[in-house]
DOMARGU-331073 format. One line per 4 residues: number of its first residue (from 1); their letters; for each residue x negated, y negated, z of N, C-alpha, C. Coordinates in steps of 0.02 Angstrom, whole numbers, plus 50000, padded with zeros to 5 digits. Atoms other than C-alpha are relative to their C-alpha. Layout:
BEGIN
NUM) A) X,Y,Z,X,Y,Z,X,Y,Z; ...
This chain:
BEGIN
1) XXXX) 49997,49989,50072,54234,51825,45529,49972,50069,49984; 50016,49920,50028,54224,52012,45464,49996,49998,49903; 50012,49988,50082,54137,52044,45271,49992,50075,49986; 49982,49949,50021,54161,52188,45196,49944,50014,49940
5) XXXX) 50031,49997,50054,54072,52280,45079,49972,50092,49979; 50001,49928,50015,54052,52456,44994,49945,50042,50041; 50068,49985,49971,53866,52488,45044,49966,49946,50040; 50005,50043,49965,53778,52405,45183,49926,50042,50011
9) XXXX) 50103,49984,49987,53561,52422,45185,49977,49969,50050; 50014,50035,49963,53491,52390,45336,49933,50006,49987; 50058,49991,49981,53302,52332,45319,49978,49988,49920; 50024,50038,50069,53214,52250,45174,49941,49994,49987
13) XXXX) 50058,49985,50021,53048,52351,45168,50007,50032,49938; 50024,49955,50065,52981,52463,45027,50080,50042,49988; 49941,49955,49997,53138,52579,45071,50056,49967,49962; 49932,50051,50033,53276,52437,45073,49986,49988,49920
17) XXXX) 49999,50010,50054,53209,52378,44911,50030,50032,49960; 49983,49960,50035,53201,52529,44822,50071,50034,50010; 49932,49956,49993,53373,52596,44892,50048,49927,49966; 49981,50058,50024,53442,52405,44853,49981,50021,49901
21) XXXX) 50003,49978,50052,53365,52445,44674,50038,50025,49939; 49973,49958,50026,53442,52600,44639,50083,50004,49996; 49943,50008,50023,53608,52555,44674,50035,49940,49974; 49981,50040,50040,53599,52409,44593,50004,50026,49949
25) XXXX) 49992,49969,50066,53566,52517,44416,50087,50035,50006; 49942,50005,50026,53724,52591,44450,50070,49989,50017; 49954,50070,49992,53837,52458,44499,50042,50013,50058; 49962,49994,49957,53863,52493,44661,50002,49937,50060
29) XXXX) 49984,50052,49951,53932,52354,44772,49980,49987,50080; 50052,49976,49952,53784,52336,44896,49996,49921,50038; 50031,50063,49967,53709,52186,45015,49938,50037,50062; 50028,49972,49933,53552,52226,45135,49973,49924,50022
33) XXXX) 49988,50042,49944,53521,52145,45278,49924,50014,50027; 50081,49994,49969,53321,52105,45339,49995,49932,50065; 49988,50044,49916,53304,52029,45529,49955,49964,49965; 50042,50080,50011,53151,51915,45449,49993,49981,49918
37) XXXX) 50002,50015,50069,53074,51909,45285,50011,50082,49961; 50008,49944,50032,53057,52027,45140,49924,50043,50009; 50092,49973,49983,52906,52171,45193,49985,49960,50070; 50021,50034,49945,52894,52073,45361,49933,50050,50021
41) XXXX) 50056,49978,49970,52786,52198,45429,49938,50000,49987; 50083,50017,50014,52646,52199,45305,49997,49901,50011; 50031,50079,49992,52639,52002,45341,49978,49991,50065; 50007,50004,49899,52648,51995,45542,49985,50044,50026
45) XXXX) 50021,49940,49947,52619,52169,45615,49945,50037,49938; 50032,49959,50049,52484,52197,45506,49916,49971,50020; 50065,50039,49993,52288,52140,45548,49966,49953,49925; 50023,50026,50042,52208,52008,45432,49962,50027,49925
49) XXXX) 50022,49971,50061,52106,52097,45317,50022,50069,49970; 49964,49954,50033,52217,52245,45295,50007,49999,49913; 49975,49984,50087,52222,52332,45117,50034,50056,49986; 49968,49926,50000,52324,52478,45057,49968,50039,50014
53) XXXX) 50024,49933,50023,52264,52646,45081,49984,50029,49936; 49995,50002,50066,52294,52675,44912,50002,49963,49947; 49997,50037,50074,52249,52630,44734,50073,49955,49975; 49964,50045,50042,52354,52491,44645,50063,50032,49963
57) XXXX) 49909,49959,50049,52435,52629,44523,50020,50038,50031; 49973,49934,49970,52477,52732,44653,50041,49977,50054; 49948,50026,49925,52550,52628,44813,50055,49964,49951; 49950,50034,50005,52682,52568,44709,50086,50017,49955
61) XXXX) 49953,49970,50052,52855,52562,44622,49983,50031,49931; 50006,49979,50072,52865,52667,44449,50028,49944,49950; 49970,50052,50047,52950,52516,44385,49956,49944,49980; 50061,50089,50014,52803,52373,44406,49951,50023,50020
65) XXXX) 50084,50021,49983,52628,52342,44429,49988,49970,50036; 50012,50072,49942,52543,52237,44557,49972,49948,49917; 50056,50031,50024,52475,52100,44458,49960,49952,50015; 50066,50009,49996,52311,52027,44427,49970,50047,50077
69) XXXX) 50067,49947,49947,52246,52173,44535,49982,50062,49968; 50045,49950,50057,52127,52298,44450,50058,50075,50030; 49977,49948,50009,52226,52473,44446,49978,50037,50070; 50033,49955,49952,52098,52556,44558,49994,49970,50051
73) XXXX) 49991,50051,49926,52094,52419,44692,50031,50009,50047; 49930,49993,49927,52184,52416,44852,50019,49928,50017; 49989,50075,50008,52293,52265,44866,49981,50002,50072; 49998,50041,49931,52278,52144,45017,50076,50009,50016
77) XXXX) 49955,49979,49960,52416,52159,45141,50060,49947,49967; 49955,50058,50013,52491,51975,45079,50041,50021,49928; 49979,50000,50065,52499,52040,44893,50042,50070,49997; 49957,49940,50002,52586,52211,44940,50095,49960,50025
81) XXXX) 49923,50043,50005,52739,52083,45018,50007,49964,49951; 49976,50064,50069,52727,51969,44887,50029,50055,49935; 49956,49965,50056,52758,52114,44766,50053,50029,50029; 49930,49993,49984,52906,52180,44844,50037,49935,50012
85) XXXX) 49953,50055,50001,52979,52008,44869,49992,49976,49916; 50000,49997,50071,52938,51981,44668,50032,50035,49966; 49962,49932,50007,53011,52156,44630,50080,49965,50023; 49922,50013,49984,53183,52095,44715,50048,49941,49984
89) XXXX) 49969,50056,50015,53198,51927,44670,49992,50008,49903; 49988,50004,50062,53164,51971,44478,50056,50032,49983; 49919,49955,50000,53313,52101,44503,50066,49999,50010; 49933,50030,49969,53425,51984,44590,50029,50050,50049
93) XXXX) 49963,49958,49967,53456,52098,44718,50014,49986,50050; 49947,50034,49965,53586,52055,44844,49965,50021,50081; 50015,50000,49916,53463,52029,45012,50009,49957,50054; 49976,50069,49974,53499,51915,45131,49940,50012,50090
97) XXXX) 50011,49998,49952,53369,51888,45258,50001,49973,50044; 49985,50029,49918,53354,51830,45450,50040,50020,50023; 49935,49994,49967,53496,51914,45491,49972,50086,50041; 50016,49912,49969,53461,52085,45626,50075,50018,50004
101) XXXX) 49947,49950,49981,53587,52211,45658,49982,50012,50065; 49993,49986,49920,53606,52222,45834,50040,50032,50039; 49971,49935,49985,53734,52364,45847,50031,50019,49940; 49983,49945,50048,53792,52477,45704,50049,50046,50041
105) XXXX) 49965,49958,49974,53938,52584,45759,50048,50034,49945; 49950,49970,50013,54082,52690,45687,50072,49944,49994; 49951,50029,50001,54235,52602,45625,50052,50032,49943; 49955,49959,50038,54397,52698,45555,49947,50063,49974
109) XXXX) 50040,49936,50024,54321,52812,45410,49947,49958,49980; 50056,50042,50017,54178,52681,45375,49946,49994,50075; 50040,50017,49933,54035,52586,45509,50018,49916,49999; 49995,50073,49987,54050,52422,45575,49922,49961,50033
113) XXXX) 50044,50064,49972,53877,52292,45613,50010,49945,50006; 49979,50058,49963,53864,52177,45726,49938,49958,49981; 50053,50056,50029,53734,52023,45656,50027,49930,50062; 49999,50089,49979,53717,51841,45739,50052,49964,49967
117) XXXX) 49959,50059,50021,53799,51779,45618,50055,50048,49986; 49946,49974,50000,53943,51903,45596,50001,50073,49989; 49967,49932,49996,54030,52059,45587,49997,50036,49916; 49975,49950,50072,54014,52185,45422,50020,50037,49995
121) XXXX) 49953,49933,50033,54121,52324,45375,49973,50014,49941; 50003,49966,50048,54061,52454,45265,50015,50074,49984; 49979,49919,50014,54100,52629,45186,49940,50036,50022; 50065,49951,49999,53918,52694,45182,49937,49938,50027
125) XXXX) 50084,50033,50000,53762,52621,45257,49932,50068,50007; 50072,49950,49994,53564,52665,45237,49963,49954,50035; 50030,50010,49973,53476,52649,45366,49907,49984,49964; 50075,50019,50019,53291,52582,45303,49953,49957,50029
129) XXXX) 50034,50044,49952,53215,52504,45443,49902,50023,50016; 50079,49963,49991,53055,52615,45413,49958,50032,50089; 50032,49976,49948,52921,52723,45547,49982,49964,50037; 50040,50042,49957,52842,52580,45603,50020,49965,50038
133) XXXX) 49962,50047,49981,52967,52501,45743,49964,49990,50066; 50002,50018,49948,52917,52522,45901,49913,50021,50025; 50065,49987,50011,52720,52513,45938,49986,50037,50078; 50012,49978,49917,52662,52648,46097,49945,49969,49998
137) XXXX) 50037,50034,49970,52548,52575,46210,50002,50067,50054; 50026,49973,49939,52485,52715,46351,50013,49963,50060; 50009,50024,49919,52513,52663,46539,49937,50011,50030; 50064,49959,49985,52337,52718,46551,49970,49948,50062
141) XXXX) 50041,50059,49981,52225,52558,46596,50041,49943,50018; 49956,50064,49973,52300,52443,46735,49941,49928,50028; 50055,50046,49990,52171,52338,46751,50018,49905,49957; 49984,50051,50024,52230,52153,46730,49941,49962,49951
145) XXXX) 50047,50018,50034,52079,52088,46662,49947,50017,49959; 50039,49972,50061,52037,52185,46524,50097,49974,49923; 49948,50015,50070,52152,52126,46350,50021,50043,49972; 49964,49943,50055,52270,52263,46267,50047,49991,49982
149) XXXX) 49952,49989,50046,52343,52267,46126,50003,50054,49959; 50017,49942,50043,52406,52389,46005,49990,49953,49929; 50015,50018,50031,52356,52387,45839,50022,49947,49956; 49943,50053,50049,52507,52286,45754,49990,49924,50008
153) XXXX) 50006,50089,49997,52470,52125,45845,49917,49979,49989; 50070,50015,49988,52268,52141,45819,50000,49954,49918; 50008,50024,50059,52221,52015,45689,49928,49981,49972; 50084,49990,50026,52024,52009,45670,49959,49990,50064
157) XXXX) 50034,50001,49942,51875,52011,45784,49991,49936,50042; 50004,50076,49977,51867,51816,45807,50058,49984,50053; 49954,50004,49950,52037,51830,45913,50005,50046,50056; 50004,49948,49953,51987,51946,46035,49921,49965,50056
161) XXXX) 50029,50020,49950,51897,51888,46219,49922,50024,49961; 50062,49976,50029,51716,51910,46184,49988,50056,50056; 50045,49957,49936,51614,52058,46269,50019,50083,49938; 49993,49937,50051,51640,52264,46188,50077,50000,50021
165) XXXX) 49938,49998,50033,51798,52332,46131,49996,50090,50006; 49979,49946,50005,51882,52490,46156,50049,50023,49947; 49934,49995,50027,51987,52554,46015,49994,50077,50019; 49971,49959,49986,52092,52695,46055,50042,50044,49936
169) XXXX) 49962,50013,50068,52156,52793,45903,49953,50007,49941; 50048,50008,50026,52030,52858,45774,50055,50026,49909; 49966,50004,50055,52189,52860,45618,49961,49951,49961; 50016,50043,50040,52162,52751,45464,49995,49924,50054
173) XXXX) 50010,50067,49969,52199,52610,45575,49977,49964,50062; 50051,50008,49953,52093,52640,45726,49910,49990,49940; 50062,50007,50033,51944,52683,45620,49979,49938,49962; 50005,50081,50056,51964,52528,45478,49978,49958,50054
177) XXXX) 49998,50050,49950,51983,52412,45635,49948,50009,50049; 50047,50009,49959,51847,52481,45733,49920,50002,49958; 50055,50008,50049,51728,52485,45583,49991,49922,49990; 49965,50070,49984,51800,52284,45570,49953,49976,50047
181) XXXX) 50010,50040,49944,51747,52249,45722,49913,50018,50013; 50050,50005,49991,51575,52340,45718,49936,49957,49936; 50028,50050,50041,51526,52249,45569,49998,49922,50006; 50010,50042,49979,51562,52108,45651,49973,49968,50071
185) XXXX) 50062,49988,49912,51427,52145,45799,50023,49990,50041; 49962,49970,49952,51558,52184,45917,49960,50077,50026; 49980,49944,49962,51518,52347,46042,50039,50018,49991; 49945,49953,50002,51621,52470,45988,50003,50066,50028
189) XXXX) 49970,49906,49989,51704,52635,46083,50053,50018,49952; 49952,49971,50035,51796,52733,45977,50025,50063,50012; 49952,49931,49995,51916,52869,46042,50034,50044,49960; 49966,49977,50059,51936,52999,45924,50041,50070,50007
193) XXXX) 49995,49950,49970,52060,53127,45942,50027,50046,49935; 49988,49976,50070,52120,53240,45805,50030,49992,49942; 49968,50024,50055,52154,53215,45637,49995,50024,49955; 50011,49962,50063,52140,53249,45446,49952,49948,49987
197) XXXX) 50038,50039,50041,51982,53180,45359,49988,50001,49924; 50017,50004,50074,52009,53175,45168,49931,49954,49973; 50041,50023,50021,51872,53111,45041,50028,49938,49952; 49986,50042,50046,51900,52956,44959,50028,50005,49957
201) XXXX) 49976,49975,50085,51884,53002,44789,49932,50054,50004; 50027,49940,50015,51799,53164,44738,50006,49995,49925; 49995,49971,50080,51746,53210,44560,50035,49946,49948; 49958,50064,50041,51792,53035,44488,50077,50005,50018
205) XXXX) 49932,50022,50012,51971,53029,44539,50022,49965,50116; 49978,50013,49939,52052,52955,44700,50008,50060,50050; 49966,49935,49963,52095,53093,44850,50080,50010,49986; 49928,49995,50024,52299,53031,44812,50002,50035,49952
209) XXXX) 49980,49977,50064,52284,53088,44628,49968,50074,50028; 50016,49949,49978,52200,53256,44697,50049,50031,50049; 49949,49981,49964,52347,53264,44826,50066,50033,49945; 49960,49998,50043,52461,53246,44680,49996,50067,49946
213) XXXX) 50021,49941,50055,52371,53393,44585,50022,50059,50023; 50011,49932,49948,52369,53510,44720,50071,50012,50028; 49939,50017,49978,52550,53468,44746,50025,50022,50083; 49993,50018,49952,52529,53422,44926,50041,49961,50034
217) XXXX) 49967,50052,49980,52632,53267,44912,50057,50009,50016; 49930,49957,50018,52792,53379,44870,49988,50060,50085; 49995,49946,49964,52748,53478,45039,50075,49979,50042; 49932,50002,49984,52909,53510,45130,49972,49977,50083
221) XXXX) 50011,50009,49919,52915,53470,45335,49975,50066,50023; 50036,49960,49985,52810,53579,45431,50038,50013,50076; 49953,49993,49949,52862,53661,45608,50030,49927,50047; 49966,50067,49968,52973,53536,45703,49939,49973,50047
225) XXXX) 50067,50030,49929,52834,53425,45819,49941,50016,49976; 50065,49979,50034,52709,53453,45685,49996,49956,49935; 50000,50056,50056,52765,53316,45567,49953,49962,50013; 50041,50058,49995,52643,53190,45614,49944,50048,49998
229) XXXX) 50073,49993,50013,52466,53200,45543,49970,49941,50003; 50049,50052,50006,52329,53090,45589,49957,49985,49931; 50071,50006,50053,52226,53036,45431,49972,49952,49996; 50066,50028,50003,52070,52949,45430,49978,49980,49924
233) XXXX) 50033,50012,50057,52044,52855,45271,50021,49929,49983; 50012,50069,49990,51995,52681,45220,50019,49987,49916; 50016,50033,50073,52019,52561,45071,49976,49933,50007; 50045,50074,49988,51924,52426,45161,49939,49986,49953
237) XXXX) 50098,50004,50044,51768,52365,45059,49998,50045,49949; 50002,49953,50069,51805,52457,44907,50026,50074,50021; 49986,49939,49992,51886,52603,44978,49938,50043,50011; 50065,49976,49989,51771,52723,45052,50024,50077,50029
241) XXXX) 49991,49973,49984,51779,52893,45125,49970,49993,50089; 49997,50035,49940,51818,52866,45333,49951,50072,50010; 50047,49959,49946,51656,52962,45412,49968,49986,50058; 50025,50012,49941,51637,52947,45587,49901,50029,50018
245) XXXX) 50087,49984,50022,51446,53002,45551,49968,49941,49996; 50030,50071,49985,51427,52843,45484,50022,49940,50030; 49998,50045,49957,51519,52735,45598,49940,49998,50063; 50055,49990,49974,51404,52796,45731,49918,49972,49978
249) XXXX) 50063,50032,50030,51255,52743,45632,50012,49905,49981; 49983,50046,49984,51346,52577,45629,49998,49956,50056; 50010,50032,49926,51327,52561,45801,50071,50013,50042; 49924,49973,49965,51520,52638,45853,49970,50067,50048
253) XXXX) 50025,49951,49934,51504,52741,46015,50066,50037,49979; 49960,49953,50009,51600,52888,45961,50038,50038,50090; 49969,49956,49937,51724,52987,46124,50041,50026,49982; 49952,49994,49996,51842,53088,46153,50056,49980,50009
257) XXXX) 49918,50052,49995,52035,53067,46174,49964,49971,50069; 50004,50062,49951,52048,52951,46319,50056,50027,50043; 49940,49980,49915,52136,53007,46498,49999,49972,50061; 49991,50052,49911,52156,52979,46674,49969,49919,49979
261) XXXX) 50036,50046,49969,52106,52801,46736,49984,50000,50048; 49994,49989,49912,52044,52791,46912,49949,49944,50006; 50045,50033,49971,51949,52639,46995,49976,49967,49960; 50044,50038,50066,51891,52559,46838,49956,50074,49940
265) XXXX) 50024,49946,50040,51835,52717,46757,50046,50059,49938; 49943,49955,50049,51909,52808,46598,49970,50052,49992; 50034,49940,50022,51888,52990,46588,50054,50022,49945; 50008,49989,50071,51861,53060,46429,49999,50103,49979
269) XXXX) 49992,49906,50004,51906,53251,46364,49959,50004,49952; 50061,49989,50018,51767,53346,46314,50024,50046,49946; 49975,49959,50058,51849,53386,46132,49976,49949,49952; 50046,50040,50045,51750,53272,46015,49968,50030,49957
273) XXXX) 50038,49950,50044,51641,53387,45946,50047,50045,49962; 49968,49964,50044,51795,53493,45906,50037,49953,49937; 49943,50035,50035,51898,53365,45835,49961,49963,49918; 50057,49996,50024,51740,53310,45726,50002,50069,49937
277) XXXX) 50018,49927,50023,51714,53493,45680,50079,50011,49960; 49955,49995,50032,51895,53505,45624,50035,49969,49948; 49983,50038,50038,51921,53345,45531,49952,50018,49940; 50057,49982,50059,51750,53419,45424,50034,50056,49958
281) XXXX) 49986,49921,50036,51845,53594,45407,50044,49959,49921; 49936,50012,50046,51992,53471,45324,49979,49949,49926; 50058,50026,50048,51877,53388,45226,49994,50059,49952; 50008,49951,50049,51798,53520,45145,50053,50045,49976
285) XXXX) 49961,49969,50038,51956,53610,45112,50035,49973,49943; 49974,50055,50064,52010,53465,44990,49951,50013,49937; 50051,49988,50074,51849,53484,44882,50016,50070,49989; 50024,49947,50025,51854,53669,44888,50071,50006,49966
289) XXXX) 49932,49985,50053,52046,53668,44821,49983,49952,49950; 50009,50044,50050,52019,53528,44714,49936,50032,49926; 50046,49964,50042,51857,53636,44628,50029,50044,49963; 49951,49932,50044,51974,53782,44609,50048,49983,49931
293) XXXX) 49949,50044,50061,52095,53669,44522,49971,49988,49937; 50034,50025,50047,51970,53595,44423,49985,50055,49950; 50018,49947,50039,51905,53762,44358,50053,50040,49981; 49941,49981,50047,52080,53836,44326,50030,49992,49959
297) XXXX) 49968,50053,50028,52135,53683,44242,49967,49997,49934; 50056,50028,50034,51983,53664,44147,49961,49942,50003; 49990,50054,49999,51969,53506,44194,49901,49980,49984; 50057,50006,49997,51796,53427,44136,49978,49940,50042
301) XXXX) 50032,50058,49965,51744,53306,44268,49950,50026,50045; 50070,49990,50009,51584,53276,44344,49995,50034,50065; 50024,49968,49954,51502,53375,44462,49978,49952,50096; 50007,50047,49922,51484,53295,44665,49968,50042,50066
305) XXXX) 50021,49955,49942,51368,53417,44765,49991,49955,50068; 50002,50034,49962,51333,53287,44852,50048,49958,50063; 49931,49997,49980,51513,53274,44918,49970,50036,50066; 50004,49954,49938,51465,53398,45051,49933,49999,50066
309) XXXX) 50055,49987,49980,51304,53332,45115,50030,49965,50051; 49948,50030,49933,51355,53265,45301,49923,49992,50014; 50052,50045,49955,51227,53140,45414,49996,50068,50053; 50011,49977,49944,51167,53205,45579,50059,49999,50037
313) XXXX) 49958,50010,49946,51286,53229,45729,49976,49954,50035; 50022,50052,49950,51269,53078,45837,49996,50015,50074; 50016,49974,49945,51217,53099,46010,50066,49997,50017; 49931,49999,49984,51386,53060,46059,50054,50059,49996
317) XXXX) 49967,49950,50021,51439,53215,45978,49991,50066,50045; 50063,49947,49966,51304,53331,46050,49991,49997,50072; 49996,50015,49907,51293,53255,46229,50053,49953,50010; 49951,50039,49969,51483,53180,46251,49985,49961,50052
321) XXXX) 49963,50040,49909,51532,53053,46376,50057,50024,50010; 49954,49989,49972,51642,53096,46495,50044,49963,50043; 49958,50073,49935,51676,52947,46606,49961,49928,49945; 50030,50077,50007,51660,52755,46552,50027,49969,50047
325) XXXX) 49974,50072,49952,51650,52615,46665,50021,49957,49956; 49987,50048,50065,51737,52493,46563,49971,49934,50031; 50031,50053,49975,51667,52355,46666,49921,50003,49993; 50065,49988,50005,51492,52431,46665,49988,49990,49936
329) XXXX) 50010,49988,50064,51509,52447,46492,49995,49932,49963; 49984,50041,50006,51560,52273,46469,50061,49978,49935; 49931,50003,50044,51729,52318,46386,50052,49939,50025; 49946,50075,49993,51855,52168,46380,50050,50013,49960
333) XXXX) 49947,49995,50059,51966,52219,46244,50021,50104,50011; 49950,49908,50029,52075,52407,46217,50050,49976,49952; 49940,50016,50074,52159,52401,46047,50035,50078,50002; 49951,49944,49990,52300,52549,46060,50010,50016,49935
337) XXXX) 49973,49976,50070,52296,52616,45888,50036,50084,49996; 49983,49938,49982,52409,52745,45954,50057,50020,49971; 49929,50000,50042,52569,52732,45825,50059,49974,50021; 49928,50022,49972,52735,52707,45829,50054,50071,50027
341) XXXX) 49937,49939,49987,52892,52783,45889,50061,49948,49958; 49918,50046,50060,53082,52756,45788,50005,49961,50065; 49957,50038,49951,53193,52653,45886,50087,49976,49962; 49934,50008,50025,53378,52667,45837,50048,49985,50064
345) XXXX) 49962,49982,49924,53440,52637,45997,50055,49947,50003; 49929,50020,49980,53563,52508,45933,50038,50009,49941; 49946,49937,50027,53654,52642,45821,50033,50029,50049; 49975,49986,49950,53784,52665,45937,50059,50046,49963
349) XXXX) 49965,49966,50006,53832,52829,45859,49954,50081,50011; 50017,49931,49990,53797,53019,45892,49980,50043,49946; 50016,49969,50095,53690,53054,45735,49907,49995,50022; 50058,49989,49989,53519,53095,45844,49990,50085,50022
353) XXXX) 50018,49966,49974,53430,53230,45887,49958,49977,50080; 49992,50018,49942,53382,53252,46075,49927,49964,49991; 50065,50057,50028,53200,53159,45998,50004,49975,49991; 49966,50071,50024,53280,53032,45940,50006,49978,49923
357) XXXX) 49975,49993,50078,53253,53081,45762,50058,50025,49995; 49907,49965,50019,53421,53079,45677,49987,50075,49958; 49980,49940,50043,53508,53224,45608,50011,49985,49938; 49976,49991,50086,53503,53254,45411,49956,50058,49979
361) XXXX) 50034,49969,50051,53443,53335,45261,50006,49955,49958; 50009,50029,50037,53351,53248,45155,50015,49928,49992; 49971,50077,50021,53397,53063,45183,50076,50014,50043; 49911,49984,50001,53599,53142,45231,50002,49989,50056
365) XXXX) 49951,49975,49911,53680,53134,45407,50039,50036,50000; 49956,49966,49978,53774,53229,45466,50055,49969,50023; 49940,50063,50017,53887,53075,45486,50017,49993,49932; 49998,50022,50053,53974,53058,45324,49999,49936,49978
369) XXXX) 50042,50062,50042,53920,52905,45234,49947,49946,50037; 50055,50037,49946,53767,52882,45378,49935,50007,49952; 50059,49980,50027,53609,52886,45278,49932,49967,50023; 50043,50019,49972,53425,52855,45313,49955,50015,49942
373) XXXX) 50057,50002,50041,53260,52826,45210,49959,49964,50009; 50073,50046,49992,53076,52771,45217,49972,50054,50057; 50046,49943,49924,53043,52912,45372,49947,50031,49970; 50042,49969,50019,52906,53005,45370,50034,50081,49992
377) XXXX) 49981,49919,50015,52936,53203,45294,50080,50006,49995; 49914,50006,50013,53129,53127,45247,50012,50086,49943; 49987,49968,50060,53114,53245,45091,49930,50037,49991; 50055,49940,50001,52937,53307,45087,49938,49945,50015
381) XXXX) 50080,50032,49951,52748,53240,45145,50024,49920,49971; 50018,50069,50011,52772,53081,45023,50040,49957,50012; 49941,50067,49988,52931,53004,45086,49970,49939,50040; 50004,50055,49957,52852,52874,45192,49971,49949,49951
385) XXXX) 50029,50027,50052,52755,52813,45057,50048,49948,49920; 49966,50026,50052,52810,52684,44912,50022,50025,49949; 49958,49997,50101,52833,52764,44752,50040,50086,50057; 49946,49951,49972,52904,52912,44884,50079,49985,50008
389) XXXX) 49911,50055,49978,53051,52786,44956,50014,49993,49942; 49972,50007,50044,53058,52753,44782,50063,50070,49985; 49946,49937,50010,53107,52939,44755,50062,50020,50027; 49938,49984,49967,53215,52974,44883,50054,49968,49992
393) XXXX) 49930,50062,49994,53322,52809,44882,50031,50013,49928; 49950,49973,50049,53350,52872,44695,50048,50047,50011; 49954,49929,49978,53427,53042,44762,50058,49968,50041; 49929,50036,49971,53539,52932,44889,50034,49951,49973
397) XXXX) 49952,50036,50019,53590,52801,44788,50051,50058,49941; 49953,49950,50058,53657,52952,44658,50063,50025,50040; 49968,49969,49946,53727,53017,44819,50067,49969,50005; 49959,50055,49993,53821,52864,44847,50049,49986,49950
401) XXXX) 49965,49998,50064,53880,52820,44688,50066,50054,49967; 49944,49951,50010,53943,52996,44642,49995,50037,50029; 49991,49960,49921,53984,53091,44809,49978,50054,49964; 49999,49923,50024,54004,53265,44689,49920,50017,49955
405) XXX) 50057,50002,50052,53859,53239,44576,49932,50032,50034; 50057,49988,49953,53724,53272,44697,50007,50064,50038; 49990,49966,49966,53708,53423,44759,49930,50026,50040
């Protein structure tokens, strides 16, 4: 049985939605297609007490609100799916999930997917399967009797062997998770290797709305193999600004990245102190643009000297480790908070680069009517982001709609 159909969405996150959305406003003859639920990921590949990164009015569509959650809050992981499955079912918008795509190919001047349950024909599909597909894991540590996972399947400290804990990975979602775990009098190592450390909120306002000022969010892609930025920042426990200063005073054994294995022993590169030293530079360059702003702007908000006052260096910093016994240590756990990679690998058409990121501009292929959205730096820093996918999937459903219109 072959169905047909103008537009064909694969993937029924933040992206799908919003691209589902937009060409529902203007009446374009759509259906997407989600292998489980709606948002699967924040429900299952997500750890238990996960909360947004971001404020309430800021992680979300321009069209709705979360509700009953305070503005400034960071939802829970359950209430960020529940509002996109709320969002789609008040819209009636034509999703149909459980169904995967399990090859996508070229057919005549359209594409043809292949599903379980059947065959679709369409003119144009958008790809929206989002960054987060395929989770790396290092070949590092072969050691059968130590537990690793990466971060997607970790779900709180109570499910993890007892004894210390290695997380690997000092992003939002190494750090959150190894702060997690030292609050819950777990031994923690924490491998930190470089990143960006923004401030919470500065000067009464969030760091997002300060991104937004400084018009950071609008930055364009940076040299090729330079798109990915690590950032370090929490909305656990009231949102907080992520300082490995005070994890350490927590009781987190701060290290470097993490290398060789040999014999039971992990050696450790002696760049900690830089990486440290550079996440502070990126720090302070947020307040000191954000001041400038403020005083160009006029802006009267309150003063935060105290913004800049930084803890001690932890010995960890000052006299690195270089080797751990993970057995000496009495490590039992490595959580891999080491990211993802895409995985299009059953697009069985010639619309990659030799990275495996596809070819476009802006959302476009270079396949005519191949499109893609939800990537990270699709269109500029905020495409990965919700009210970003929002943006973009507006620009492609216009695309769609009226081929000429868009230029």
């Amino acid at each position: 049985m072959i169905e047909t159909i103008h537009t064909l969405v694969i993937g029924a996150g933040q992206a799908g939605v919003a691209t589902s959305a937009h060409l529902a406003k203007r009446g374009v003859p759509h259906l997407v297609l989600e292998r489980a639920r709606i948002a699967e990921r924040w429900r299952s590949e997500r750890w238990d007490s996960l909360v947004a990164n971001g404020p309430a009015w800021h992680d979300r569509f321009p069209e709705a609100e979360f509700s009953d959650i305070d503005p400034e809050a960071f939802a829970p992981k359950e209430a960020v799916a529940g509002y996109f499955e709320t969002f789609a079912k008040a819209r009636d918008l034509p999703i149909r999930t459980g169904v995967a795509v399990t090859r996508l190919e070229r057919h005549g001047e359209g594409f043809r997917a292949t599903t379980a349950q059947g065959v679709i024909e369409a003119r144009h599909v958008v790809v929206a399967t989002g960054p987060f597909q395929k989770p790396v894991i290092p070949t590092v540590v072969t050691d059968p009797g130590i537990t690793q996972l990466h971060s997607n399947a970790y779900k709180n400290p109570a499910a993890l062997p007892p004894g210390a804990v290695l997380v690997v990975g000092a992003g939002s979602s190494g750090a959150q998770i190894a702060e997690e775990l030292a609050r819950a009098g777990r031994r923690v190592f924490l491998s930190v290797g470089p990143h960006d450390r923004p401030p919470r909120r500065y000067r009464g306002q969030d760091f997002v709305w300060w991104l937004g000022k400084l018009g950071k969010w609008d930055l364009k892609a940076p040299t090729p193999g330079t798109e990915h930025v690590t950032i370090a920042v929490s909305g656990a426990y009231g949102g907080h600004t992520m300082d490995f200063r005070r994890l350490a005073a927590l009781g987190v054994t701060l290290l470097g990245r993490s290398g060789e294995y040999r014999e039971g022993t992990l050696h450790i590169a002696n760049d900690l102190a830089t990486n440290i030293e550079n996440g502070d530079r990126n720090y302070l360059s947020v307040l000191d643009e954000a001041d400038a702003y403020a005083e160009a702007q006029g802006l009267t908000l309150p003063e935060e000297p105290e913004a800049r006052q930084f803890l001690p260096l932890p010995p960890a910093v000052t006299n690195p480790i270089r080797t751990l016994d993970l057995k000496a240590e009495g490590i039992t756990s490595i959580l891999w908070a080491t990211g993802f990679e895409l995985d299009f690998s059953w697009i069985a058409i010639d619309a990659f680069r030799p990275d495996g990121l596809p070819r476009h501009s802006e959302g476009v292929s270079d396949i005519p009517g191949l499109y893609f959205v939800g990537l990270p730096w699709l269109s500029c820093r905020g495409s990965a982001f919700i009210w970003g996918a929002w943006r973009d999937a507006e620009w492609l459903a216009e695309r769609i709609a009226k081929p000429q219109a868009v230029t």
